[in-house]
MIPALO-536673 format. One record per residue (C-alpha): x, y, z; residue number from 1; residue in one letter. Coordinates in Angstrom, 2 decimals, padded with zeros to 5 digits, always signed. Layout:
(rec (X; Y; Z); NUM; "a");
...
***
This chain:
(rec (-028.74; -009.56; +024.06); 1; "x");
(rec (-025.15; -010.18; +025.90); 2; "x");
(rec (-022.05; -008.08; +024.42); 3; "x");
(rec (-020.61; -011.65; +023.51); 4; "x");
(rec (-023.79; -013.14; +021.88); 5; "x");
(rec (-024.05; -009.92; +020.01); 6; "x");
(rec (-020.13; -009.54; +018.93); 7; "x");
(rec (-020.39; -013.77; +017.90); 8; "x");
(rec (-023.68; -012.88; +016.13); 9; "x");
(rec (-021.47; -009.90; +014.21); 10; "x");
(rec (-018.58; -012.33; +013.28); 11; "x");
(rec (-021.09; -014.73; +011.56); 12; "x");
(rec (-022.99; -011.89; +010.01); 13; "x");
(rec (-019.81; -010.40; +008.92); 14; "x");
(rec (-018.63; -013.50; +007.06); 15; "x");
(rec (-021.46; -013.46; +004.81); 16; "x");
(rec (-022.44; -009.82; +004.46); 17; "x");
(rec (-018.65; -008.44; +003.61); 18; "x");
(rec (-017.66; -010.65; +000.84); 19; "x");
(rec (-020.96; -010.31; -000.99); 20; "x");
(rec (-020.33; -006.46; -000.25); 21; "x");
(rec (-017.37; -005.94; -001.62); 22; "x");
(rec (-017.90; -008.22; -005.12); 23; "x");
(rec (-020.73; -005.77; -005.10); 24; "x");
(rec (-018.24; -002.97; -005.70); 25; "x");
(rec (-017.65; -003.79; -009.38); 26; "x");
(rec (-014.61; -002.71; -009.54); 27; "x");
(rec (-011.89; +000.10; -009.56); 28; "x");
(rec (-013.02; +003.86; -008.60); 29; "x");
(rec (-014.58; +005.94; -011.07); 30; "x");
(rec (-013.42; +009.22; -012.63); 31; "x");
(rec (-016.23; +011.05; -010.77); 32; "x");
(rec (-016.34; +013.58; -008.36); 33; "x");
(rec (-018.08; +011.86; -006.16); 34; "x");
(rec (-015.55; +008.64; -005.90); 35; "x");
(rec (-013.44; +011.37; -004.38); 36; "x");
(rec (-015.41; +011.09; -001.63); 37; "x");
(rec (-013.44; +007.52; -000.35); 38; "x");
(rec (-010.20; +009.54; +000.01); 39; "x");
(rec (-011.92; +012.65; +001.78); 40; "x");
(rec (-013.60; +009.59; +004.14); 41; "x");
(rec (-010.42; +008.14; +004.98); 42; "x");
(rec (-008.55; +011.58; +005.50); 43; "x");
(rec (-011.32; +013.11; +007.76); 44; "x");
(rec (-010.56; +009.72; +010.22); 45; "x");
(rec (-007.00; +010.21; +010.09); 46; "x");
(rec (-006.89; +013.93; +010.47); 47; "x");
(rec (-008.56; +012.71; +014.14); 48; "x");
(rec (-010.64; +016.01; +013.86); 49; "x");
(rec (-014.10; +015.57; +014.20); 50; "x");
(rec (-015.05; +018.83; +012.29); 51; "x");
(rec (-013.27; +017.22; +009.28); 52; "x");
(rec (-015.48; +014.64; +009.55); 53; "x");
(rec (-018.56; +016.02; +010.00); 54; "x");
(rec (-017.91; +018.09; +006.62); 55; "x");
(rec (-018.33; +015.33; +004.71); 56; "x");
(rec (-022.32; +013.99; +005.74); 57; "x");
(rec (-025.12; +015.86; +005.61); 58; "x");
(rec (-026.65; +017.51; +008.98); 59; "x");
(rec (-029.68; +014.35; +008.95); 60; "x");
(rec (-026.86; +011.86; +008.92); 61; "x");
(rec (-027.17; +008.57; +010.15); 62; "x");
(rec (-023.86; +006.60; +010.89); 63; "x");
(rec (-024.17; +003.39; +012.02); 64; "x");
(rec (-021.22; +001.25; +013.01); 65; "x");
(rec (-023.06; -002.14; +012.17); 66; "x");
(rec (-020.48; -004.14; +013.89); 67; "x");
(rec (-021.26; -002.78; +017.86); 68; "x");
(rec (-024.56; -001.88; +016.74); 69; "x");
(rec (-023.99; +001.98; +017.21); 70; "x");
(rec (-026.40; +004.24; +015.75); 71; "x");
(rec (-025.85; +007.72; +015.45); 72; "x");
(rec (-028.38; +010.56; +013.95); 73; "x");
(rec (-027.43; +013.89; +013.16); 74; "x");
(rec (-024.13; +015.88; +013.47); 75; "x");
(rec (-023.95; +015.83; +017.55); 76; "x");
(rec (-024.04; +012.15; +017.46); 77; "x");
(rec (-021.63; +011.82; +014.81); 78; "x");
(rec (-019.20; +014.00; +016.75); 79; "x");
(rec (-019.62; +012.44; +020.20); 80; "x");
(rec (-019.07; +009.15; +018.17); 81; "x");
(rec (-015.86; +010.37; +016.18); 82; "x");
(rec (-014.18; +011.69; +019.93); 83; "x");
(rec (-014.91; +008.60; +021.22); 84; "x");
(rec (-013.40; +006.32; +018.67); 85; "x");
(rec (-010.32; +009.06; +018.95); 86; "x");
(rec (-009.93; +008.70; +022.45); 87; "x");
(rec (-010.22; +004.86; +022.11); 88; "x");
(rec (-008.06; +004.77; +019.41); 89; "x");
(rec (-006.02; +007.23; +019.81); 90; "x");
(rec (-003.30; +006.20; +017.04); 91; "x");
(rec (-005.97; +005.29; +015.05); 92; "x");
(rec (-005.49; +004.73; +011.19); 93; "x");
(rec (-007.20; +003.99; +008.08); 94; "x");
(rec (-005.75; +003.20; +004.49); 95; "x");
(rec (-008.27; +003.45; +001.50); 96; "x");
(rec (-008.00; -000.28; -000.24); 97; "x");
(rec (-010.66; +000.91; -002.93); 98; "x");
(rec (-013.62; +003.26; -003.14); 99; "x");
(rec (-016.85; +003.74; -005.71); 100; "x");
(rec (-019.46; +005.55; -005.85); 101; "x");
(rec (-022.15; +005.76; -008.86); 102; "x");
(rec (-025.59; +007.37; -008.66); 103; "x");
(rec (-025.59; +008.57; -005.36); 104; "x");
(rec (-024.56; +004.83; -003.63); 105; "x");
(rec (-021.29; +003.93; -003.03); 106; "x");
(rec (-018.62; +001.58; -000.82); 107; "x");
(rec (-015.40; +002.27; +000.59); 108; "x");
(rec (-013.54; -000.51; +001.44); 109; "x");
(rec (-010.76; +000.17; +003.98); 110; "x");
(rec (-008.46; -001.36; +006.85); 111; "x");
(rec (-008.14; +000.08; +010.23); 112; "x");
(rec (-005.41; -000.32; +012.91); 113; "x");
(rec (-004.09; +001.36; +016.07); 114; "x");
(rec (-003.83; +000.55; +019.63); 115; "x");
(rec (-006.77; +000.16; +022.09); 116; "x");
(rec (-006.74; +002.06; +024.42); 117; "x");
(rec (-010.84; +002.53; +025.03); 118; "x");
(rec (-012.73; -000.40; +023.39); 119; "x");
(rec (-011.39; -002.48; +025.47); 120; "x");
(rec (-008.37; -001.34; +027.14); 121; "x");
(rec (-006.02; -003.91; +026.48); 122; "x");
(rec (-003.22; -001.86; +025.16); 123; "x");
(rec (-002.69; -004.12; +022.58); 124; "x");
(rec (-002.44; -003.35; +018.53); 125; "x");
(rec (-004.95; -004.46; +015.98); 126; "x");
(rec (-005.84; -004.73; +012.54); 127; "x");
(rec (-008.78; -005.37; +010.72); 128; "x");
(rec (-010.73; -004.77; +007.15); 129; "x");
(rec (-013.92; -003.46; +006.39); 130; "x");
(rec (-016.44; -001.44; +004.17); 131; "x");
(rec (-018.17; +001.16; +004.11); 132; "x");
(rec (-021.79; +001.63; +002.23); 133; "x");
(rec (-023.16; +004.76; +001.74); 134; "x");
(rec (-025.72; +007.03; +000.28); 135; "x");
(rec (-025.05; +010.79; -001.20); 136; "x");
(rec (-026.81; +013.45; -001.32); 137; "x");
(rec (-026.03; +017.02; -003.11); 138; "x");
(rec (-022.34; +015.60; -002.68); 139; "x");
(rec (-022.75; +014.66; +000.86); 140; "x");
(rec (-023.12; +011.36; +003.12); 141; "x");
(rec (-026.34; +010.98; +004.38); 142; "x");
(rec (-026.64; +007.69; +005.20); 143; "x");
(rec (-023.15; +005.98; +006.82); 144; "x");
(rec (-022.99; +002.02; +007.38); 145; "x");
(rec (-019.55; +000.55; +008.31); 146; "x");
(rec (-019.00; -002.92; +008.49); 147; "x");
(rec (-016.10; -004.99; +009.90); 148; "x");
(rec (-015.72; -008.35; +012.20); 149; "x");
(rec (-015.42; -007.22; +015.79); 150; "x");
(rec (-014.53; -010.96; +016.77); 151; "x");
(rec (-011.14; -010.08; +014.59); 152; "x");
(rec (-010.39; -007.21; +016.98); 153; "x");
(rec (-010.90; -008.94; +019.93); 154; "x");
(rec (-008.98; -011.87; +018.86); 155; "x");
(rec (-006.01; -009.68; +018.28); 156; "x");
(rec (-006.04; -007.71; +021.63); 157; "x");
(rec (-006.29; -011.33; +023.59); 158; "x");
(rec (-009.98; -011.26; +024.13); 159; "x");
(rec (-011.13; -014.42; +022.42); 160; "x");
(rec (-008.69; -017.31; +021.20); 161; "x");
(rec (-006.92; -017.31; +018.34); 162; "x");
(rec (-008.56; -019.46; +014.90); 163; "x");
***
């Protein structure tokens, strides 16, 4: 499948999938440990140090970043994945909209902007929401699925029109 069949196929999918996501969230964080795991999430990305990062999943982890179809197993993977999107991004930033977490499942639902540099080096500033479903286990990620609309990104950097 072509990059652009597969990034139009991810903006469709995207429409669908993240609204009925994020109603499935149920509402505001919970007093729980674990639902501190959102704002050690979103810190570990902003400290741009992958070993911050990898702290947070277990050493099986798979991370997939749904939207480019990325799938990465294990803490190597993870890493190479985390310097790339540093390097790509490198004023990369994410703010925490609203996390939750209950019974070893949880979503954190997030925006990310900076500057790419990598993805597709345009130069050019973007924004763009998105979630983040997980699973836990012994207080750890093991399973990492992020979800956002590419075709937003590349709309804002110049690569497809405007809406």
């Amino acid at each position: 499948m072509n990059r652009k069949r597969l990034v139009t196929l991810t903006a469709a999918l995207a429409v669908t999938i993240l609204p009925a996501i994020a109603a499935s969230t149920g509402g505001e964080p919970t007093s729980k440990p674990e639902s501190a795991v959102g704002e050690q999430w979103i810190a570990a990305w902003n400290s741009h140090r992958p070993d911050q990062m990898l702290a947070l999943f277990t050493d099986d982890i798979v991370y997939e970043d749904v939207a480019f179809g990325v799938v990465n197993h294990g803490k190597a993977e993870v890493r190479k994945f985390a310097a790339e999107e540093f390097e790509g991004v490198p004023d990369l930033e994410l703010k925490l909209l609203r996390a939750y977490v209950q019974g070893g499942h949880g979503t954190i639902e997030w925006s990310f902007s900076g500057t790419d540099k990598g993805l597709f080096k345009t130069g050019k500033k973007f924004s763009v929401r998105g979630v983040t479903v997980m699973d836990l286990h012994d207080g750890k990620i093991s399973r990492n699925l992020d979800f956002y609309d590419a075709a937003t990104i590349m709309r804002q950097v110049g690569l497809l029109p405007a809406q």
